[in-house]
N, C-alpha and C positions, 0 to 999 in steps of 0.2 A: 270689560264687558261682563255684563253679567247673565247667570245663567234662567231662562225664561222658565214660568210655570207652562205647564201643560195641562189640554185635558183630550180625552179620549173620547172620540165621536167614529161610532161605526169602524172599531180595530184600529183606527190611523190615531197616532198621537197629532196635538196642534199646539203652536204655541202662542203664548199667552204673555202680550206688554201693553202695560200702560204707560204710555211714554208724553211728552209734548205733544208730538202729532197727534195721537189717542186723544187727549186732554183735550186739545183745540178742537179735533171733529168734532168730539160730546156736547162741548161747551156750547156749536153754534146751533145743536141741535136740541139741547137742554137747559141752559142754560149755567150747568156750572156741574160737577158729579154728582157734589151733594145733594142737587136737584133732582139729576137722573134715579138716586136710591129713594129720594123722600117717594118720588111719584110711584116707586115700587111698592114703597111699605102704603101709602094712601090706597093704591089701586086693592092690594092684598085685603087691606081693609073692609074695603068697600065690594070684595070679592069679584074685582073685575080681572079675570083670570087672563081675558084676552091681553088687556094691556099690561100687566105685568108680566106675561109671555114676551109681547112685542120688546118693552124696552129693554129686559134681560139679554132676549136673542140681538139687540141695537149694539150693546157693550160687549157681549161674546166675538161679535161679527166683527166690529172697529177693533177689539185686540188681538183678535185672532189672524187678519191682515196685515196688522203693526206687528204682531208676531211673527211673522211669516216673511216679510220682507226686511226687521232683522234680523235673522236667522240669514237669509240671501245675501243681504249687506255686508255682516259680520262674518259669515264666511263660515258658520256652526253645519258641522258634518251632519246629513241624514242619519238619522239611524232606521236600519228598516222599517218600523213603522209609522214611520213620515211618509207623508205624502208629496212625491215629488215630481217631477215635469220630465222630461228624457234627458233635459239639461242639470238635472240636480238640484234644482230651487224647487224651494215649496211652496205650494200652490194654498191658497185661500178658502176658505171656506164663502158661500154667498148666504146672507140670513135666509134664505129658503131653504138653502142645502141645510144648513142646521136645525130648521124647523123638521125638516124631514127624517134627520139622522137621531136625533134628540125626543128620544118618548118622556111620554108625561112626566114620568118619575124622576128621568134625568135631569127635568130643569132645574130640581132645587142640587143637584152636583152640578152643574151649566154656572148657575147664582155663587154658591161655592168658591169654585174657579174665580170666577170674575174678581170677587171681592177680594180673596186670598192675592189676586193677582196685583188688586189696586193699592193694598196696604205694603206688598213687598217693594212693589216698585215708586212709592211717593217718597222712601227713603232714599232716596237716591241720591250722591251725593255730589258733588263740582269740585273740585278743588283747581283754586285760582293761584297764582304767583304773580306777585308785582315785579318790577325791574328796579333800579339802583332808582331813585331818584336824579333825573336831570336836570342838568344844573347849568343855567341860561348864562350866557358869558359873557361876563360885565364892561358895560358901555364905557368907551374909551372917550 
């Protein structure tokens, strides 16, 4: 397991995975990340503040969820500035609660996070083992 990024919204820490699940939500709503950041950097461009708000707050929201439910999954201890439920699981953040908690200045630390989060986690690695070779038993 590994240990999640965080970022800090209104005194509570939150965590922060870009995982499969992450990847797939993004993908069916973007088309792929790479897509998600271009339409960042174009929006910035073209100084459309709103929508490079919106999709920033889109990737904070989807990891910050997948963060939060492995955190619950994995079994990773609260620390008191987590946000947690009476049961001890941590609770999510919703993209409005973030829009709310999140002033102007903080999206470009919001953007930060995210990206910080998306290069530690695409390292990720599997390690596979094969089995002995089976060996079919020759016809009599």
């Amino acid at each position: 397991m590994k240990t999640p990024n965080y970022v800090f919204l209104d005194g509570k820490r939150y965590p922060l995975r870009f995982s499969l699940y992450a990847s797939k939500e993004i993908a069916e709503k973007y088309g792929t990340m790479e897509n998600a950041l271009k339409k960042i950097k174009n929006s910035q461009k073209e100084g459309n503040q709103s929508e490079t708000i919106g999709i920033i707050v889109d990737l904070a929201e989807c990891m910050i969820r997948t963060g939060c439910e492995y955190s619950n999954v994995f079994g990773w201890k609260p620390s008191a500035d987590d946000p947690v439920d009476e049961n001890g699981k941590m609770i999510p953040l919703t993209a409005n609660q973030i829009m709310l908690l999140c002033g102007v200045d903080g999206i470009k630390d919001l953007f930060n996070a995210v990206t910080k989060t998306i290069e530690a986690d695409q390292s990720k690695k599997i390690n596979t083992t094969s089995k002995k070779k089976y060996k079919k038993p020759k016809k009599r």
